[in-house]
N, C-alpha and C positions, 0 to 999 in steps of 0.2 A: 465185147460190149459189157455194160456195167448192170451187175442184173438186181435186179430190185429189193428189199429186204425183205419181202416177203418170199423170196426166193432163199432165202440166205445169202444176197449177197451186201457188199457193202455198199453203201449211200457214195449216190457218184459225186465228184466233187466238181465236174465240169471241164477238166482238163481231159486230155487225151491222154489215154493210157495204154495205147502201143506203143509199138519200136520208135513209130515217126512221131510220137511227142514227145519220147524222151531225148529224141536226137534234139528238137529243138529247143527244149530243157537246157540241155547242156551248151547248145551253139547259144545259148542267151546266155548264158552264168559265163563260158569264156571272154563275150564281147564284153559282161560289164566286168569282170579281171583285168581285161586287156584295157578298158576305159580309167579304172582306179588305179592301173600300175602307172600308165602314160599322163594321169594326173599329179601323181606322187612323184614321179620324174620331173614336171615341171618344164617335159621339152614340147615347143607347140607345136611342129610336125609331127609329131610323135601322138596328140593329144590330138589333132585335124583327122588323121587315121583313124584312130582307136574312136572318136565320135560317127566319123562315117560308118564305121561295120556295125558299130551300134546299130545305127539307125536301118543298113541294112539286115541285120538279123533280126533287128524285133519290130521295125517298120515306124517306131515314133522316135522323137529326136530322145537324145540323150538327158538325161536326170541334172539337174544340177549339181555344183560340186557339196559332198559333204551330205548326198541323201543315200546314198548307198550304207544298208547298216555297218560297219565296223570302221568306216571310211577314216582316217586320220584326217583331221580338220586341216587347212593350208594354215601354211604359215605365213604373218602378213609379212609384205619386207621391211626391213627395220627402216625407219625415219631418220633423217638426221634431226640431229639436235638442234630446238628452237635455237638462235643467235641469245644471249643475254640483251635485254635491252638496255641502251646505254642510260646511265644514272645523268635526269637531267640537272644541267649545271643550274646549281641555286646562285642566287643573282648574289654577289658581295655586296656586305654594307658600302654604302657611301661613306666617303671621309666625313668625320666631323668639320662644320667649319671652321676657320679658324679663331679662335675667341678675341675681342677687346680685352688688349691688358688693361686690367683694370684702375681706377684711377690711384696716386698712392694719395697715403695720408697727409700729404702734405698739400698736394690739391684742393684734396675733401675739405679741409680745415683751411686754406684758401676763400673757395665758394663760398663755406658757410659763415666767415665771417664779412665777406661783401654782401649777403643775404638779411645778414642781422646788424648790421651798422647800421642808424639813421643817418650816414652820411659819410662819403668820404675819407676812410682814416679815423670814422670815429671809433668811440671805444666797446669792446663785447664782453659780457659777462662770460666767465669759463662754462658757467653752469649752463648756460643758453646754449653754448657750443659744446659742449658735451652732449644734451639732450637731440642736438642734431644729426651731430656722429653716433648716437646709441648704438648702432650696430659694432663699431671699432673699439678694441679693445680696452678700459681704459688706462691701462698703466703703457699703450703704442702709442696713445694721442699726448700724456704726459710727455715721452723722452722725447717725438716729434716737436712738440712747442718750445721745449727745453734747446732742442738744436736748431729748431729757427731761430730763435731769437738768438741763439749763438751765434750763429754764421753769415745771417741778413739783419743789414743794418736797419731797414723798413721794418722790422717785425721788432714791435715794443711787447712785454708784461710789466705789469703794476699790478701793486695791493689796491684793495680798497680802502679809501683810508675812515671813512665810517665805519669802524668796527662793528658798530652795534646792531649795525643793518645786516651782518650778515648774516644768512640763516645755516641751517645744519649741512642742507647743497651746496651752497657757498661753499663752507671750508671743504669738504667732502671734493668737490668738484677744482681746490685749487691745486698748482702746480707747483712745488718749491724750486724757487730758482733763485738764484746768488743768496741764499742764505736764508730768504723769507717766503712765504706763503704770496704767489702771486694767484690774482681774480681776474684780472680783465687783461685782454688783448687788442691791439690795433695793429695791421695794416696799411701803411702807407705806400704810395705807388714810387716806383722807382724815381729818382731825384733826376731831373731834365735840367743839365748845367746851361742849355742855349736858349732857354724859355725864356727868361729873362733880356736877350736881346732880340729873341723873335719880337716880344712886347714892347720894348723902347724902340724896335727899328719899324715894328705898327701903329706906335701910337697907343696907350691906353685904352681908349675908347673904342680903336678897331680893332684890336686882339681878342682871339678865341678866347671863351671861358675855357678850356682846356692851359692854352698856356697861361691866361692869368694864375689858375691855381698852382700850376708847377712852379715860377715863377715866385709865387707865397712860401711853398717850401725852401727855397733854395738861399741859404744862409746870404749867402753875397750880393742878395738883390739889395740896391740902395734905399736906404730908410726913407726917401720923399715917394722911389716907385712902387714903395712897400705900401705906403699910406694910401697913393692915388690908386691901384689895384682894389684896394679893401672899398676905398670909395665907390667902384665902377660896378663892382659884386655887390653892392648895395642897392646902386642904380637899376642894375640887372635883376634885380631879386636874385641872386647865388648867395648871397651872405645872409 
């Protein structure tokens, strides 16, 4: 028995301090040996045992893993490696559409003097038609007008022949071709050789304004269908 300190002895600490508490002392310290060896082992028959004696030598269940002091932490099992996620596919531009070729200069300078005629064939100042084209370069619109009029027999240049009128645009704006300073440009529509009998095989008076004027172009039209035409476009208001 533990005898009191007023005895001289020591302060009991509440455990049993004969043979048969050290036996159980010890049958405790082996079972949790035998529970942290069977854990570090990792075998779970092994670890089903070693939890049962446990529980039968010290009568409550077994400790969690890792509370035992010295215990070696588990080791987690290794993970496989996340997959890479696949890079998602960025969408490709669209094709561009395909563009309008765009008009050439010989168009352009077309349009723009059926735009600025008062009439049919009649005559344009360069400088009008330059300020139309302003975006085109001017010395493209010079050899352009330069090789119309060379190649198409419809496309006239002429001087002006009032010099005085002309202002500093004027000459600035004109084209030299066969040798002189040309100002003004016209346009006439391609030469219809059967107009002229479409109009005598209609009659005068029933033929299209369309072919009466082709008709007016066309050298070989006879000088009385030539005068009766001019008459009818009068009649008509066209002349």
């Amino acid at each position: 028995m533990c005898r009191s300190a007023a005895e001289g002895g020591r302060r009991c600490s509440g455990r049993s301090c004969g043979a048969a508490g050290a036996r159980a002392r010890q049958a405790r310290s082996r079972a949790r040996r035998g529970l942290e060896a069977a854990r570090a082992a990792g075998d779970p028959d092994r670890i089903a045992a070693a939890e049962a004696k446990y529980t039968a030598v010290t009568g409550g269940p077994p400790p969690d893993v890792g509370t035992f002091a010295g215990q070696l932490p588990t080791t987690p099992e290794p993970t496989a490696p996340e997959k890479p996620m696949s890079k998602r596919s960025e969408p490709q531009p669209s094709k561009p559409e395909p563009t309008t070729p765009a008009s050439s200069t010989q168009d352009r300078i077309r349009d723009a003097v059926a735009k600025l005629a008062r009439e049919e064939g009649g005559w344009v100042g360069l400088v009008d038609l330059r300020k139309m084209l302003g975006d085109v370069d001017h010395d493209e619109v010079s050899r352009t007008l330069r090789e119309m009029a060379r190649t198409n027999p419809n496309v006239h240049l002429t001087m002006e022949d009032n010099r005085k009128a002309l202002t500093d645009e004027d000459h600035a704006a004109a084209v030299d071709y066969s040798g002189e300073p040309q100002h003004l440009i016209c346009i006439e529509k391609p030469r219809d050789n059967s107009a002229k009998d479409r109009v005598q095989a209609a009659g005068v008076g029933n033929a299209s304004a369309d072919d009466l004027a082709a008709a007016l172009r066309d050298p070989l039209t006879p000088s009385q269908i030539y005068d009766a035409i001019r008459a009818e476009q009068k009649r008509r208001g066209l002349a």
